[in-house]
CHARMM-style PDB file with segment names, atoms N, HN, CA, C and O in Angstrom:
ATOM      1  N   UNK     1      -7.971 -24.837  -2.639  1.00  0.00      PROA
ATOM      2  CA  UNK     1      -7.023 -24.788  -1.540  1.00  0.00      PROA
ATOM      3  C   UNK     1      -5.753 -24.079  -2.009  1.00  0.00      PROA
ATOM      4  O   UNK     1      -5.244 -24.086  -3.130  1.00  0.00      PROA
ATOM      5  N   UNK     2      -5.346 -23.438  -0.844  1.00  0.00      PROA
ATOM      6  HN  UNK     2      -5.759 -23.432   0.067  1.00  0.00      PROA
ATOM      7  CA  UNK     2      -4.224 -22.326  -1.752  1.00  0.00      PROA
ATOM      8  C   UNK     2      -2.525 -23.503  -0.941  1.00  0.00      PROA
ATOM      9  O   UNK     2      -2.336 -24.171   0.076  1.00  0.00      PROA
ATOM     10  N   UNK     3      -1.776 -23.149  -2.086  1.00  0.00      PROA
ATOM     11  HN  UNK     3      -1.928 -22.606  -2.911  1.00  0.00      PROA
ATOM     12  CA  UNK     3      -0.038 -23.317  -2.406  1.00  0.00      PROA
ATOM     13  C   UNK     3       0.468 -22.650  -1.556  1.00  0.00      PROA
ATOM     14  O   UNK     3       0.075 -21.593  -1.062  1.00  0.00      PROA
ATOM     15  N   UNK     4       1.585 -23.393  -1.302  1.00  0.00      PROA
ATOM     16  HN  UNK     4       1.904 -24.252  -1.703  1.00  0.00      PROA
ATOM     17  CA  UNK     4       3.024 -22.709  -1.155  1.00  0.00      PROA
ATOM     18  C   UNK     4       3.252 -22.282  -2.508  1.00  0.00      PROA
ATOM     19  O   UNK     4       2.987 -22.975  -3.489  1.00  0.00      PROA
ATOM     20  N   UNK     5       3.970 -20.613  -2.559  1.00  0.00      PROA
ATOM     21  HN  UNK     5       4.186 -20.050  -1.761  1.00  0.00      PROA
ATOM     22  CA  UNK     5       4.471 -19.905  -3.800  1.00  0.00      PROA
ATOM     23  C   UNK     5       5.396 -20.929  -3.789  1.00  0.00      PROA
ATOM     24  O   UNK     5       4.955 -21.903  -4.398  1.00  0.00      PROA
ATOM     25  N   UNK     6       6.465 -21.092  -3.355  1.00  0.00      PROA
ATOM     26  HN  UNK     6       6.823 -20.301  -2.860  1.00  0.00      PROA
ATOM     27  CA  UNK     6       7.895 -21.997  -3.656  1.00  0.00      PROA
ATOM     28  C   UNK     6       7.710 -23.567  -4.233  1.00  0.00      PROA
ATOM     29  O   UNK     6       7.678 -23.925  -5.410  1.00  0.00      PROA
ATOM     30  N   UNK     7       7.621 -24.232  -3.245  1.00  0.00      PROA
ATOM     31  HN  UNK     7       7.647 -23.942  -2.289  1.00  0.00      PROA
ATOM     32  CA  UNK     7       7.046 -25.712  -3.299  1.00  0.00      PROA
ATOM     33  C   UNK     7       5.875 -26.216  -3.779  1.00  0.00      PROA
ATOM     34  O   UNK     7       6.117 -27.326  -4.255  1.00  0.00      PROA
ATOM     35  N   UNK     8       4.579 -25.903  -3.898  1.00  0.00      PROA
ATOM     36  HN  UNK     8       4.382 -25.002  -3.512  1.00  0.00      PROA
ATOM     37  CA  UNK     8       3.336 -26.098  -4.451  1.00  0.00      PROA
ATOM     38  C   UNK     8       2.547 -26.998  -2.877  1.00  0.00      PROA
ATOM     39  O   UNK     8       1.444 -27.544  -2.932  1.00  0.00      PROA
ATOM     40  N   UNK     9       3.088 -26.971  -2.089  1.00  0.00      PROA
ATOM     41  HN  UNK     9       3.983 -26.528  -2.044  1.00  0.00      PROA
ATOM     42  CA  UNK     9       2.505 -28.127  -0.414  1.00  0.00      PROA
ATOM     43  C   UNK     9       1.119 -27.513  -0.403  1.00  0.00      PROA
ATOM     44  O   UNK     9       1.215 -26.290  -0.303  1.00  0.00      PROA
ATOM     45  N   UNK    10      -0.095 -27.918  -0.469  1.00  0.00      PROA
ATOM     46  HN  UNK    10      -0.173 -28.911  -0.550  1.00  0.00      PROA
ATOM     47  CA  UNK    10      -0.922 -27.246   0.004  1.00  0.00      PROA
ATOM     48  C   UNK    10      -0.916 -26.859   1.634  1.00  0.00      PROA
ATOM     49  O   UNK    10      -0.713 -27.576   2.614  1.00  0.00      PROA
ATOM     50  N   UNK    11      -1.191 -25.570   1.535  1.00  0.00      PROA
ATOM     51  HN  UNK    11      -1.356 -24.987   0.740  1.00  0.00      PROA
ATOM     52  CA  UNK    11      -1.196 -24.891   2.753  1.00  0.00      PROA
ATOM     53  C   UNK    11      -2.573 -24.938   4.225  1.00  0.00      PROA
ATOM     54  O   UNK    11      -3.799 -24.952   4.109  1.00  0.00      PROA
ATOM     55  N   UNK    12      -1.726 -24.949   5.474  1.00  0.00      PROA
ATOM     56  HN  UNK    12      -0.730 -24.937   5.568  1.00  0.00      PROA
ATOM     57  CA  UNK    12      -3.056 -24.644   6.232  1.00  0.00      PROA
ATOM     58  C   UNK    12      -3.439 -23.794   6.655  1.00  0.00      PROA
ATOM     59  O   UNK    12      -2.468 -23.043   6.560  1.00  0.00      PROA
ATOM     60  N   UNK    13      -4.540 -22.988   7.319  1.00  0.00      PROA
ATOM     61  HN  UNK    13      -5.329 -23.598   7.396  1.00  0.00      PROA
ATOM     62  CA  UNK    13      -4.657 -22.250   7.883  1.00  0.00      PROA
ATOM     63  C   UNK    13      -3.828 -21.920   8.495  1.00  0.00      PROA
ATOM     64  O   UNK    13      -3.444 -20.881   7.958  1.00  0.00      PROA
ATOM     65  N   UNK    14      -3.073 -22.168   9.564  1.00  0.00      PROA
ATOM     66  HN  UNK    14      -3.386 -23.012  10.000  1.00  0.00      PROA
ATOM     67  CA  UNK    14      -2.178 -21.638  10.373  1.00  0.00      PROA
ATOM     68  C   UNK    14      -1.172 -21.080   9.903  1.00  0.00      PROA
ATOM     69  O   UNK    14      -0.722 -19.993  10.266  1.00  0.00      PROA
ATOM     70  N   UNK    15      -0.589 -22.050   8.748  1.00  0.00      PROA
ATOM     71  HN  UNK    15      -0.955 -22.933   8.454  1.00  0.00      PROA
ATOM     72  CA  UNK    15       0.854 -21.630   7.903  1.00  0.00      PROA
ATOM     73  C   UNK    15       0.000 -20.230   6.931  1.00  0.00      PROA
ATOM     74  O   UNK    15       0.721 -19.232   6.927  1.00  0.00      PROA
ATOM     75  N   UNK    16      -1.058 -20.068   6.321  1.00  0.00      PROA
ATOM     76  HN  UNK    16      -1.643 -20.879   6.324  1.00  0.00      PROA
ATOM     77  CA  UNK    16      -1.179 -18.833   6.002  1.00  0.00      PROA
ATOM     78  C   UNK    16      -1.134 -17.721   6.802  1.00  0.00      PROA
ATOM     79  O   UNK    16      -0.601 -16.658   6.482  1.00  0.00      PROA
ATOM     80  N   UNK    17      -1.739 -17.975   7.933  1.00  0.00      PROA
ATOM     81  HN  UNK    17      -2.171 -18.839   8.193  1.00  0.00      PROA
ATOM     82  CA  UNK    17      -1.849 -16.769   9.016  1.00  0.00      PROA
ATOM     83  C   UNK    17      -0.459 -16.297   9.751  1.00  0.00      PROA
ATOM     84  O   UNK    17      -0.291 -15.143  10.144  1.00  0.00      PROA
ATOM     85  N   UNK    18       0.469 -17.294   9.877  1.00  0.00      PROA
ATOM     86  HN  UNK    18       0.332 -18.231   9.557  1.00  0.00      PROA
ATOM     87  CA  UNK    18       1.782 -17.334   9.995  1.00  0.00      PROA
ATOM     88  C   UNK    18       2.566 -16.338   9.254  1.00  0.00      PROA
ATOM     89  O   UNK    18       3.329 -15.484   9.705  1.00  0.00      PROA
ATOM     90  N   UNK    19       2.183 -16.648   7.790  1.00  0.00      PROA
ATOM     91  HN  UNK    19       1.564 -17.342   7.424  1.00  0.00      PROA
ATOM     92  CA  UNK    19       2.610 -16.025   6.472  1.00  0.00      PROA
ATOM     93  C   UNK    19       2.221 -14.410   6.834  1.00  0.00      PROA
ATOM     94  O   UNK    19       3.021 -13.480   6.933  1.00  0.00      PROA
ATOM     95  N   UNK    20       0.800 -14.367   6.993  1.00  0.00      PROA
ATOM     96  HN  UNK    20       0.150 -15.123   6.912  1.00  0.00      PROA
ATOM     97  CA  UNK    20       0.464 -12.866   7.055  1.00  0.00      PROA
ATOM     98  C   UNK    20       1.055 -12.175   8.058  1.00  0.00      PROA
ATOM     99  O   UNK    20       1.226 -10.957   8.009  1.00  0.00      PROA
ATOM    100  N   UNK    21       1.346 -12.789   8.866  1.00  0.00      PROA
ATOM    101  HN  UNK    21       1.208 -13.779   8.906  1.00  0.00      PROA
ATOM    102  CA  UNK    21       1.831 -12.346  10.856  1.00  0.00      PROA
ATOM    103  C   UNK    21       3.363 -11.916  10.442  1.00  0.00      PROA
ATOM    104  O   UNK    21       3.765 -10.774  10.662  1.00  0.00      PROA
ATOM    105  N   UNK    22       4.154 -12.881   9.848  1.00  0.00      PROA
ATOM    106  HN  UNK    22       3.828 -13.809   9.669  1.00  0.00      PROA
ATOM    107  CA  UNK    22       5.949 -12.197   9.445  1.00  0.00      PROA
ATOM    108  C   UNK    22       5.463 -11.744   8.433  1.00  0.00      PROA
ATOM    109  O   UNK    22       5.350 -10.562   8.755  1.00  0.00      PROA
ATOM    110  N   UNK    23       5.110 -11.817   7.489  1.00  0.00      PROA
ATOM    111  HN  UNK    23       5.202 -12.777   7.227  1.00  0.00      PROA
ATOM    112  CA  UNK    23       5.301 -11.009   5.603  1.00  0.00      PROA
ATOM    113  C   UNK    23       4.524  -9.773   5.601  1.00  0.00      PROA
ATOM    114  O   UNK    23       5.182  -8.763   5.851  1.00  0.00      PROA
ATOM    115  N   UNK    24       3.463  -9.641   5.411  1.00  0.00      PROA
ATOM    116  HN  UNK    24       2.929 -10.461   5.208  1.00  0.00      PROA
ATOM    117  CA  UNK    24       2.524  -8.720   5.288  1.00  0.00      PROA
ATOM    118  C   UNK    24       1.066  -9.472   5.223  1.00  0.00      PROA
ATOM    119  O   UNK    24       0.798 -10.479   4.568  1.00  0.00      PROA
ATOM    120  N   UNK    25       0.355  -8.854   5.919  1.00  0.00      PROA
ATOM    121  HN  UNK    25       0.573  -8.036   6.451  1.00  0.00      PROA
ATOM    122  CA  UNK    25      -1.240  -8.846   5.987  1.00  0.00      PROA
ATOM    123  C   UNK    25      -1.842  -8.998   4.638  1.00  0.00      PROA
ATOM    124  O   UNK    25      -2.555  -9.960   4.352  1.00  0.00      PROA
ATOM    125  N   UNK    26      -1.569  -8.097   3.859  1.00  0.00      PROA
ATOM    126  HN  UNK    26      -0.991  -7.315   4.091  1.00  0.00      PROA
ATOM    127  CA  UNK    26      -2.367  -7.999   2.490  1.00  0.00      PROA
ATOM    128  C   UNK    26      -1.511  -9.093   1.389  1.00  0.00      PROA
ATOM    129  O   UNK    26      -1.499  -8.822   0.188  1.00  0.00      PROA
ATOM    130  N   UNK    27      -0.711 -10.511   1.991  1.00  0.00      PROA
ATOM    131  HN  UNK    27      -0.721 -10.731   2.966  1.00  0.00      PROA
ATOM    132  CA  UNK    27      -0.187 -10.947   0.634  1.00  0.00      PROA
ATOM    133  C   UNK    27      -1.427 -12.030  -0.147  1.00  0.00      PROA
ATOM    134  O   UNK    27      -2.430 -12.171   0.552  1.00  0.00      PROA
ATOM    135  N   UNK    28      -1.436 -12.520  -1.024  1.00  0.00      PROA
ATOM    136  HN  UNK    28      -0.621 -12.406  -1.592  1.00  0.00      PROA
ATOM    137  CA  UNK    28      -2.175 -13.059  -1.577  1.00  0.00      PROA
ATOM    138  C   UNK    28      -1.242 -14.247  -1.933  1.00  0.00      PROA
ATOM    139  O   UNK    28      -2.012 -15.201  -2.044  1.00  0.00      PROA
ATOM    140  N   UNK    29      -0.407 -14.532  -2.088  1.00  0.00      PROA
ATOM    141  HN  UNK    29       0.219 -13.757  -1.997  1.00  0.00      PROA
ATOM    142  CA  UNK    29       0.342 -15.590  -1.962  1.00  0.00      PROA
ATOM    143  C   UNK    29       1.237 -15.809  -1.105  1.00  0.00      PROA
ATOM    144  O   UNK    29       1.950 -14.914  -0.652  1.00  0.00      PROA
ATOM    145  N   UNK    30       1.337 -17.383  -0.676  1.00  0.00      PROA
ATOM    146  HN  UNK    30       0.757 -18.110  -1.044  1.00  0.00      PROA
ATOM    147  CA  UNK    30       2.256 -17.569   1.074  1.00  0.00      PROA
ATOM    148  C   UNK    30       3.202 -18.631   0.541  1.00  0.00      PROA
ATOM    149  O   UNK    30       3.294 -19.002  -0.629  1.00  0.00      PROA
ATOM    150  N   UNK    31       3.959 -19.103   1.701  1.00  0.00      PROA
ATOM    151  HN  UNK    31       3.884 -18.802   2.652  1.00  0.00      PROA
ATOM    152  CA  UNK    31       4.771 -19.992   1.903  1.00  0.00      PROA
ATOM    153  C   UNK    31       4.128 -20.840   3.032  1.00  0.00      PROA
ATOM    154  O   UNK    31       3.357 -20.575   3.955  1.00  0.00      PROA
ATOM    155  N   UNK    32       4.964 -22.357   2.442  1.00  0.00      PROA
ATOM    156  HN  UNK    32       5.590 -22.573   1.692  1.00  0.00      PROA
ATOM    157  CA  UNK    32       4.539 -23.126   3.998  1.00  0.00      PROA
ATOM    158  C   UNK    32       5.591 -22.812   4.935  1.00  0.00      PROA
ATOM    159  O   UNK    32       6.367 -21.918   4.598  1.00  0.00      PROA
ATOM    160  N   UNK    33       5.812 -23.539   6.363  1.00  0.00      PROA
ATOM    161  HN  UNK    33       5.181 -24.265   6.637  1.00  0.00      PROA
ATOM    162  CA  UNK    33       6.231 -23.512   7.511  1.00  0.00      PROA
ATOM    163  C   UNK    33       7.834 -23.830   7.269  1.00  0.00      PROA
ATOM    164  O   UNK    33       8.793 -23.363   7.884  1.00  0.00      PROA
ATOM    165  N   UNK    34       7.815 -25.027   5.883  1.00  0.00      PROA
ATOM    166  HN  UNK    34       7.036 -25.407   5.383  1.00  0.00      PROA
ATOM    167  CA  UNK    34       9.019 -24.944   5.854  1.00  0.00      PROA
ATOM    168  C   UNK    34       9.704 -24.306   5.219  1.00  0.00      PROA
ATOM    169  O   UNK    34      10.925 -24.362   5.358  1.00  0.00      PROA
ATOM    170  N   UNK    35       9.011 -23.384   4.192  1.00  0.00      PROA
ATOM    171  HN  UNK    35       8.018 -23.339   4.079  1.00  0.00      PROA
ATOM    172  CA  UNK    35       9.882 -22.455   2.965  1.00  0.00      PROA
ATOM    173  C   UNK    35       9.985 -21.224   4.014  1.00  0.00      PROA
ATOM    174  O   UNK    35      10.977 -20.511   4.165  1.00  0.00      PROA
ATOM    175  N   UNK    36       9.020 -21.145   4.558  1.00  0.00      PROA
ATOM    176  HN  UNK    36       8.215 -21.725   4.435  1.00  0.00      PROA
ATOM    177  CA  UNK    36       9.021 -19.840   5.815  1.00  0.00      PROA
ATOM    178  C   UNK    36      10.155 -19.918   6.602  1.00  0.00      PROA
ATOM    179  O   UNK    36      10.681 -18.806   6.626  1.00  0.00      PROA
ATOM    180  N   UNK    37      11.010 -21.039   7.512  1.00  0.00      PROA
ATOM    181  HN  UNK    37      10.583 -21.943   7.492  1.00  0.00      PROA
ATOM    182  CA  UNK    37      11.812 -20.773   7.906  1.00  0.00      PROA
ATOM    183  C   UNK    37      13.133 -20.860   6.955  1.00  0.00      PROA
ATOM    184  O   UNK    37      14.143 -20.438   7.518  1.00  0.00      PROA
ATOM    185  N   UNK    38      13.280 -21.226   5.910  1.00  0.00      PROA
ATOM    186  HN  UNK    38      12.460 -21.569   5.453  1.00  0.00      PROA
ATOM    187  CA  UNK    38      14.087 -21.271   5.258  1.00  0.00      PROA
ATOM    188  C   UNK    38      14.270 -19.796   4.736  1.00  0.00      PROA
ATOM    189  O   UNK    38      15.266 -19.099   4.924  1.00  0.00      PROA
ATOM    190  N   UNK    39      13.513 -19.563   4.277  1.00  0.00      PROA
ATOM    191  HN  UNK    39      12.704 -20.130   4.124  1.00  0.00      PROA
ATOM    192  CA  UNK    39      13.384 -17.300   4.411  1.00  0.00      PROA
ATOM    193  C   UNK    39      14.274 -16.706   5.301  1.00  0.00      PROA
ATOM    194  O   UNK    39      15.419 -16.254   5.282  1.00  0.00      PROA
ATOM    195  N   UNK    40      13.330 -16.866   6.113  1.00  0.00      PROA
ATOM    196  HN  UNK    40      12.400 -17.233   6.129  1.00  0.00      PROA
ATOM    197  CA  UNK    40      13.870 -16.277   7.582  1.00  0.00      PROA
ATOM    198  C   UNK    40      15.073 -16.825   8.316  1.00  0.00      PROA
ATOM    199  O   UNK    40      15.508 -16.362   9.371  1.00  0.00      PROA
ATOM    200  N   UNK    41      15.777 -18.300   7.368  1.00  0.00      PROA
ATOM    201  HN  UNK    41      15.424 -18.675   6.511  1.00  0.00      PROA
ATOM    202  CA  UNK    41      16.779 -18.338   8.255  1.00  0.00      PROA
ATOM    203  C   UNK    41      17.046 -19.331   9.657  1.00  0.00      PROA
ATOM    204  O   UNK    41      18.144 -19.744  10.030  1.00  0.00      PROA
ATOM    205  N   UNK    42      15.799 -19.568  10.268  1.00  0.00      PROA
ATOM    206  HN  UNK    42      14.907 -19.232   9.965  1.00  0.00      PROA
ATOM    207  CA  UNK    42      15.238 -20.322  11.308  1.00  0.00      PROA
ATOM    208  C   UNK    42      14.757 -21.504  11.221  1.00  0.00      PROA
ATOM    209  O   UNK    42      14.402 -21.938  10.125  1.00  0.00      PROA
ATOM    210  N   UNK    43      14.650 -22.286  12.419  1.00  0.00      PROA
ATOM    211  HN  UNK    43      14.939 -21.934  13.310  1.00  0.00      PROA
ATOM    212  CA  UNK    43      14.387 -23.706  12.236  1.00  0.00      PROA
ATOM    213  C   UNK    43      12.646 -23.605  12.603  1.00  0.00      PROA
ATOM    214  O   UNK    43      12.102 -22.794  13.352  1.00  0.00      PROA
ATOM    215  N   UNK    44      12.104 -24.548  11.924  1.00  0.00      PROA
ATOM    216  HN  UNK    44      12.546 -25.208  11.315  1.00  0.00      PROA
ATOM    217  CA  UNK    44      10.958 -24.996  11.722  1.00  0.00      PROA
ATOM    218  C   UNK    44      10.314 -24.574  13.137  1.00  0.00      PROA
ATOM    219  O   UNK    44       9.460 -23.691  13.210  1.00  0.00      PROA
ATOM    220  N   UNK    45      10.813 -25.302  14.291  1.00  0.00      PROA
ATOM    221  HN  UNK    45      11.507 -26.019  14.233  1.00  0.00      PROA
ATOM    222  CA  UNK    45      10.348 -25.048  15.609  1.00  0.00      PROA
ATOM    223  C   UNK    45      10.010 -24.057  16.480  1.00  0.00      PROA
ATOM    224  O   UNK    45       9.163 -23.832  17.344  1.00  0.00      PROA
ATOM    225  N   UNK    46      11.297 -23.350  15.781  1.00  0.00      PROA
ATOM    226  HN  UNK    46      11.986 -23.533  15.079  1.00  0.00      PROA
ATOM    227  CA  UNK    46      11.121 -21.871  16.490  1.00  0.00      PROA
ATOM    228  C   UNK    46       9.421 -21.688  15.794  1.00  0.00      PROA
ATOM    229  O   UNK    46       8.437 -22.016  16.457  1.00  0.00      PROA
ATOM    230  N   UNK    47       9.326 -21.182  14.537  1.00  0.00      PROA
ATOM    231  HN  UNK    47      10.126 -20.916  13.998  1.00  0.00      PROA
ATOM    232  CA  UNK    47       8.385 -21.319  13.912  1.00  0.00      PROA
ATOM    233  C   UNK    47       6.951 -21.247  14.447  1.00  0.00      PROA
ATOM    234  O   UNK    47       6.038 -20.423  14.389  1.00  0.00      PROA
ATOM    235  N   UNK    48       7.169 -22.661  15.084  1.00  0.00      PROA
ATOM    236  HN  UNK    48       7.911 -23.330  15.131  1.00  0.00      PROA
ATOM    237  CA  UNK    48       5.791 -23.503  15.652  1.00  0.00      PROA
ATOM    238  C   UNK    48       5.963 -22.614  16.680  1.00  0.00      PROA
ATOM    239  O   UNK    48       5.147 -21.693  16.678  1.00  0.00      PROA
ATOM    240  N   UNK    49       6.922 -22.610  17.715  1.00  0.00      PROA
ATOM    241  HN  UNK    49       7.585 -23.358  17.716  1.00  0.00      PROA
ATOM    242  CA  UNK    49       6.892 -22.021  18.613  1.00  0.00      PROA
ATOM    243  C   UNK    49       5.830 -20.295  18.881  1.00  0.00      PROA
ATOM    244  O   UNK    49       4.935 -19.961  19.657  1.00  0.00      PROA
ATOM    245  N   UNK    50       6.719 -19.492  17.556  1.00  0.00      PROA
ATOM    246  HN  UNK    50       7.446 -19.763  16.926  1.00  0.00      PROA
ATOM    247  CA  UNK    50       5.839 -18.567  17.662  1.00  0.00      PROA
ATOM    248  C   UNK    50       4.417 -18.779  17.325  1.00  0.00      PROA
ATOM    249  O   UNK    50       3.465 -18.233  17.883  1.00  0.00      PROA
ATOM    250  N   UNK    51       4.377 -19.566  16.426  1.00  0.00      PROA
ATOM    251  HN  UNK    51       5.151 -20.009  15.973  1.00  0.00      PROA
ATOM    252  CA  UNK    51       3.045 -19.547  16.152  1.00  0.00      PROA
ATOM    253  C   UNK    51       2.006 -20.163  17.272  1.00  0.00      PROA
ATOM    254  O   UNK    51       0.986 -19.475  17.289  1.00  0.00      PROA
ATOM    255  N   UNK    52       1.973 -20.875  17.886  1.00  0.00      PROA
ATOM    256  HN  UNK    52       2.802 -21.435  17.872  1.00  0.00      PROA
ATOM    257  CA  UNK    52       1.626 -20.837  19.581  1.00  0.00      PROA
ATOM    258  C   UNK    52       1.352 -19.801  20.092  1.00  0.00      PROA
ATOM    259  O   UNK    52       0.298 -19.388  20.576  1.00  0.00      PROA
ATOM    260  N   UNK    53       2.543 -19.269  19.960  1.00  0.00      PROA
ATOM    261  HN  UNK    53       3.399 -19.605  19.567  1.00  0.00      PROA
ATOM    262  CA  UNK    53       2.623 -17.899  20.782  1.00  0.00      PROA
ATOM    263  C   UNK    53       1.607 -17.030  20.514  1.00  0.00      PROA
ATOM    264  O   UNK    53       0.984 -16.391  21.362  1.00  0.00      PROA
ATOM    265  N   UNK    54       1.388 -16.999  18.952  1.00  0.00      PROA
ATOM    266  HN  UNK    54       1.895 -17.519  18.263  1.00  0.00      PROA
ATOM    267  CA  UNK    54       0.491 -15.626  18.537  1.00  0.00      PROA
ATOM    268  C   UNK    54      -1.049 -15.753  18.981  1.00  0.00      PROA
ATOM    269  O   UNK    54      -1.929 -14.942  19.268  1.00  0.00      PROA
ATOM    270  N   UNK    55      -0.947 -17.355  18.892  1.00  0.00      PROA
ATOM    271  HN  UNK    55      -0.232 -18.015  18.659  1.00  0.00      PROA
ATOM    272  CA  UNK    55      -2.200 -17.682  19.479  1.00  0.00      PROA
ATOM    273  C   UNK    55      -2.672 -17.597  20.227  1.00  0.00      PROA
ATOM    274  O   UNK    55      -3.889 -17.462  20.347  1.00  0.00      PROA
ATOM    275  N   UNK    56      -1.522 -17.667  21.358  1.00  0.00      PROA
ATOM    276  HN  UNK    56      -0.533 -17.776  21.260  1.00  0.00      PROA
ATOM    277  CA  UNK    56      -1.968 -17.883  23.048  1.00  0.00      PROA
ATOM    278  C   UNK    56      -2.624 -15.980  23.407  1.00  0.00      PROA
ATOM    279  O   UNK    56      -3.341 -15.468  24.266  1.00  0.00      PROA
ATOM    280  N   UNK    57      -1.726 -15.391  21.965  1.00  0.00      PROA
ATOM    281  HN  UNK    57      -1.144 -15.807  21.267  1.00  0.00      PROA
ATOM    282  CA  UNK    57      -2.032 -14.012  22.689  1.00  0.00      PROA
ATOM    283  C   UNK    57      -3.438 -13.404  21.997  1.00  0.00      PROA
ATOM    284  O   UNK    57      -3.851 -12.255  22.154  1.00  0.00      PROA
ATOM    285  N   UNK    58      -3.996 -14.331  21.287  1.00  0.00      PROA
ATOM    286  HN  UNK    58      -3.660 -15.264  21.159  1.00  0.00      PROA
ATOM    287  CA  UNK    58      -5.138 -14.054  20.877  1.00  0.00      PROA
ATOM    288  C   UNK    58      -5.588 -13.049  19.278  1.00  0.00      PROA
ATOM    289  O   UNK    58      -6.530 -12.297  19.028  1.00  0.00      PROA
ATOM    290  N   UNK    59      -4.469 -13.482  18.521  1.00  0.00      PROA
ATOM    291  HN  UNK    59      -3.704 -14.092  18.724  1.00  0.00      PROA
ATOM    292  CA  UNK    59      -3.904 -12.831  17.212  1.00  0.00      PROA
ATOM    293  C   UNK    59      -5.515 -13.761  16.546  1.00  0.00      PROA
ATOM    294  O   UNK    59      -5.955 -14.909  16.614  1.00  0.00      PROA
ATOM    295  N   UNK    60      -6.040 -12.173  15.798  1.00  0.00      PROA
ATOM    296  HN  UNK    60      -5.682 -11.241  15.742  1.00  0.00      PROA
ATOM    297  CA  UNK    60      -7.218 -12.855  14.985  1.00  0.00      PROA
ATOM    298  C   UNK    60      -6.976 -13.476  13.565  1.00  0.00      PROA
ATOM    299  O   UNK    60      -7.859 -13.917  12.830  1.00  0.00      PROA
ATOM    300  N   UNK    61      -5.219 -13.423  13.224  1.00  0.00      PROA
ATOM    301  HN  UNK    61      -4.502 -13.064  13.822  1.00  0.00      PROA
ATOM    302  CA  UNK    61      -5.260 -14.617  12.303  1.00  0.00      PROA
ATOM    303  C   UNK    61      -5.032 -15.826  12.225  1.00  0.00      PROA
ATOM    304  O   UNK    61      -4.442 -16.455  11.346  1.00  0.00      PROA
ATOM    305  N   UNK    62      -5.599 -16.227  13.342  1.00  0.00      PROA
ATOM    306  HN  UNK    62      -6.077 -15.717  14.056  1.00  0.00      PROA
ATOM    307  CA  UNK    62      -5.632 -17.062  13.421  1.00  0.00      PROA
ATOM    308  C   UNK    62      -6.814 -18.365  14.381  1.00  0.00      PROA
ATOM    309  O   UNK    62      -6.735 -19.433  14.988  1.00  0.00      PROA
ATOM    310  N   UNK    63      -7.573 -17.593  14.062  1.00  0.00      PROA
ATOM    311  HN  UNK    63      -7.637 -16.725  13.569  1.00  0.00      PROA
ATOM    312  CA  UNK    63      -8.862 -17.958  14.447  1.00  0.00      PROA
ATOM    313  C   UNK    63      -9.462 -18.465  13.753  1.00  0.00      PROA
ATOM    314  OT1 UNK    63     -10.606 -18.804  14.056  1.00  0.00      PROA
TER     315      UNK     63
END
């Protein structure tokens, strides 16, 4: 099961695909949801929020 680079949280699917959707496609190492908004600056929710979003629009990373 793959890490958060920062924290060590094991990661889920979603928070990787998340990872690939803002960072880049090709990373091989991610962040979770919460080192992710801490990056970016943003609260956790927004976060979730998009990530909903990418879904609803049918983003295949996250399938």
């Amino acid at each position: 099961m793959k890490e958060c680079l920062k924290c060590q949280k094991p990661l889920s699917k979603d928070e990787i695909g998340l990872h690939k959707k803002l960072i880049n496609r090709a990373c091989t190492e991610f962040m979770c949801m919460d080192c992710l908004a801490e990056h970016f600056s943003v609260s956790k929710e927004l976060l979730i929020q998009k990530l909903s979003e990418f879904k609803s629009q049918g983003c295949l990373l996250f399938k």
